[in-house]
C-alpha positions as CSV (number, residue, x, y, z in Angstrom):
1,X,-95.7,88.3,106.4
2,X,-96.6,86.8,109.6
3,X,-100.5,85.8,110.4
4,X,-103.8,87.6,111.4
5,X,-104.2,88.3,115.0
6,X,-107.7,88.3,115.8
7,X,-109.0,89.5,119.4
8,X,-111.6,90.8,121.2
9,X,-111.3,94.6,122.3
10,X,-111.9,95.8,125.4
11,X,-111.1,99.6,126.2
12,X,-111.6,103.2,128.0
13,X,-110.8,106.1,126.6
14,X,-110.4,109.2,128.2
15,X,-109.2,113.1,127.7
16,X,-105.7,113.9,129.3
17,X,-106.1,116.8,131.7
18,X,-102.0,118.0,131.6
19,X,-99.1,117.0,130.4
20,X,-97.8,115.1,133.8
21,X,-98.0,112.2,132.1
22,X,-94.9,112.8,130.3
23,X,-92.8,112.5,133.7
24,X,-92.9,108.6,133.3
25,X,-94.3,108.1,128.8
26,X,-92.3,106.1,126.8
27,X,-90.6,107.3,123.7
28,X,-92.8,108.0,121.2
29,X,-94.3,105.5,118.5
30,X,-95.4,107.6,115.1
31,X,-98.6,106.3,113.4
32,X,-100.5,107.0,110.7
33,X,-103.3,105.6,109.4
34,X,-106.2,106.0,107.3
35,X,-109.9,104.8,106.9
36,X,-110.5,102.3,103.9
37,X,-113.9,101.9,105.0
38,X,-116.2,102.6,107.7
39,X,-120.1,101.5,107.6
40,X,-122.8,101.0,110.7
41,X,-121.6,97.3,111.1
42,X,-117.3,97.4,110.6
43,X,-114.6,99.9,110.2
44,X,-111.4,98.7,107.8
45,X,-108.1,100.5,108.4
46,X,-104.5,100.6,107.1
47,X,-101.9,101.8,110.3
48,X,-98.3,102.1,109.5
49,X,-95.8,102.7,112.2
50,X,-91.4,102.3,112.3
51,X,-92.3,98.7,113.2
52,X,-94.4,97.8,110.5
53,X,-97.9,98.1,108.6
54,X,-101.5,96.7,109.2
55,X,-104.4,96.2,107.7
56,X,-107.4,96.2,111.0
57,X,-110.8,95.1,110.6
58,X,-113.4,96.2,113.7
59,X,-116.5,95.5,114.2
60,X,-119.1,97.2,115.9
61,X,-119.3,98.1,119.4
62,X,-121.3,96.4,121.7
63,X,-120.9,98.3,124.8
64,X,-117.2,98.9,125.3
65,X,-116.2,95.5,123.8
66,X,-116.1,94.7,120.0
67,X,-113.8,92.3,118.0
68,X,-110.7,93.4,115.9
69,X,-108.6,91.5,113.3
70,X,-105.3,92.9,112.1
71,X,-103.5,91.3,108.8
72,X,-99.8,92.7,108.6
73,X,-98.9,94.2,104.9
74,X,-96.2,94.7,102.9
75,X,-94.8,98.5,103.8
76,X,-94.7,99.6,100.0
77,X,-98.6,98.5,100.1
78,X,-99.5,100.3,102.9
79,X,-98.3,103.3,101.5
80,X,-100.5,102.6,98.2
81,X,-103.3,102.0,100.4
82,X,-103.0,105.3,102.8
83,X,-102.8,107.4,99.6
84,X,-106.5,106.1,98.4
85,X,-107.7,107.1,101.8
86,X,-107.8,110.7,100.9
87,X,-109.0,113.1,103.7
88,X,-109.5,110.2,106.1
89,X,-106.2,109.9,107.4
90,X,-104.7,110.9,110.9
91,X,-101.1,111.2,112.5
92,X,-100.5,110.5,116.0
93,X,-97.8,109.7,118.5
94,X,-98.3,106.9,120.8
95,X,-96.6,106.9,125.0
96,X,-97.0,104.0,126.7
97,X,-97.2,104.9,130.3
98,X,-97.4,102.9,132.8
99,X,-99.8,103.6,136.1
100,X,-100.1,101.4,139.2
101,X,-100.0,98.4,137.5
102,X,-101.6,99.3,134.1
103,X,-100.6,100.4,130.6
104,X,-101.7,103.0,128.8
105,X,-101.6,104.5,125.6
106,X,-101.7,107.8,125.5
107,X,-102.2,109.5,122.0
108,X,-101.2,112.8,121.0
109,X,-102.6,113.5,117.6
110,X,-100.9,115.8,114.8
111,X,-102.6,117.5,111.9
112,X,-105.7,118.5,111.6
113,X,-106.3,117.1,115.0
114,X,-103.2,118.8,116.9
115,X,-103.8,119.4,120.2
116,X,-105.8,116.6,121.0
117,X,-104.0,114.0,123.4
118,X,-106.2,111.1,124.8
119,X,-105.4,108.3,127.1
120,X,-106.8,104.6,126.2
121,X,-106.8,101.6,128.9
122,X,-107.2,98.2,127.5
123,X,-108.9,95.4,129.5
124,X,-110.1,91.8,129.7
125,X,-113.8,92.7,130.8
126,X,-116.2,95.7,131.1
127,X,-116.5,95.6,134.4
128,X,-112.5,95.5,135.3
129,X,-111.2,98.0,137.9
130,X,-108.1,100.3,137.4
131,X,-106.3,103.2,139.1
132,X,-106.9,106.3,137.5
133,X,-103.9,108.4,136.7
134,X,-104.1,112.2,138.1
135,X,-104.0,113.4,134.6
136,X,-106.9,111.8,133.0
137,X,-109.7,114.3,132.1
138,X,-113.2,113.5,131.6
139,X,-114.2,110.0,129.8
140,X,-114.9,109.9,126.1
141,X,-115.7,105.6,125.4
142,X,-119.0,105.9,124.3
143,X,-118.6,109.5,122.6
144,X,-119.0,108.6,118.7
145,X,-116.7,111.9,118.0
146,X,-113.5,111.2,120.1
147,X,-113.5,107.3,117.7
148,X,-110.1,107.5,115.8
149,X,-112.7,107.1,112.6
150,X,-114.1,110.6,113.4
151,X,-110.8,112.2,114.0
152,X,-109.5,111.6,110.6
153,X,-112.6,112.7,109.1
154,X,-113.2,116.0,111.0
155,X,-109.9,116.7,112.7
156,X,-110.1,117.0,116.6
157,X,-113.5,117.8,118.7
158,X,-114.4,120.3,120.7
159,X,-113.9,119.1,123.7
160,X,-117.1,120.1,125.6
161,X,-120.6,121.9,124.4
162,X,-119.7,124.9,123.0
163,X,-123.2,126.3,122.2
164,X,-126.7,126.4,122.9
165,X,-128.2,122.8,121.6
166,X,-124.6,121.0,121.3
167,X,-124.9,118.5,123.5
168,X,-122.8,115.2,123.7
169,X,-124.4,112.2,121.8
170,X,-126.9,110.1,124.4
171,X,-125.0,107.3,126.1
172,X,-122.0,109.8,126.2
173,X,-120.3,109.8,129.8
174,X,-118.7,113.1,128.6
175,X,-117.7,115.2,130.9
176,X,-117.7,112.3,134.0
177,X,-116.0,113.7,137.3
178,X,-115.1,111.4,139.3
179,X,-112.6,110.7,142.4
180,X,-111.5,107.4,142.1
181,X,-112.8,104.9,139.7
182,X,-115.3,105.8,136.8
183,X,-118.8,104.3,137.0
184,X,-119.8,101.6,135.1
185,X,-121.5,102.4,131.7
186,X,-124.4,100.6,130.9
């Protein structure tokens, strides 16, 4: 087993408007992954793809920034481990597409959560500009529900109010039209 990676994450996430992407994704990478733990301060998951399995500690936001440390694990472990997850558990597909310059990872999620595809941009500060795609949607970072945590709890959310009184958590940039570049979020 090799060693931990530890980094600090940095990342936008977004809904995906169409399926355009597709014209120039990458073939797809299969993931699951389950929720050992998840408490105000940290979130502790287990991922297992075709190229191996994880054990990912995350701590808590500040802003859009927060660190991460993954540990690979044995494969026949991380099976053990997914199946004490019980209900918090998602599948996904991950596309790497490329856009002007930048990668991103867009995530089609299976399951309970089936029809949910998001779009994830990874940077090296806050405040770093980046082309956006045509077929992003409106952006989700901040929005407690659209956190891969959430997903494997409660399956995919809606993706806009749908009633009187549902209104997206405060600090939520959800829905954000914009042109060009998204603002800043404070």
């Amino acid at each position: 087993m090799g060693k931990a990676l530890a980094t600090i994450e940095i990342e936008r996430k977004f809904l995906v408007a169409n399926d355009t992407w597709r014209a120039t994704a990458g073939p797809a990478i299969y993931y699951r992954q389950g929720y050992l733990s998840k408490t105000e301060l940290s979130t502790v998951r287990i991922r297992l793809s075709d190229s191996g399995a994880y054990v990912t500690i995350k701590s808590k936001r500040r802003g859009l920034t927060r660190h991460e440390l993954s540990y690979p694990v044995p494969i026949g472990e991380a099976e053990e481990l997914l199946a004490s997850c019980g209900r918090w558990v998602l599948e996904k597909q991950r596309h790497l597409v490329e856009h002007q310059g930048s990668i991103w990872e867009v995530d089609v999620y299976l399951g309970a959560a089936a029809g949910l595809v998001v779009a994830e941009i990874e940077l090296n500060r806050e405040d770093q500009l980046f082309a956006i795609p045509p077929w992003l949607g409106p952006e989700v970072s901040l929005d407690p529900m659209y956190r891969n945590s959430s997903i494997a709890c409660r399956g995919a959310p809606s993706p806009c109010p749908t009633s009187e009184g549902d209104t997206p958590p405060a600090g939520s940039t959800r829905p954000n039209l914009f042109s060009s570049q998204p603002p800043p979020l404070s």
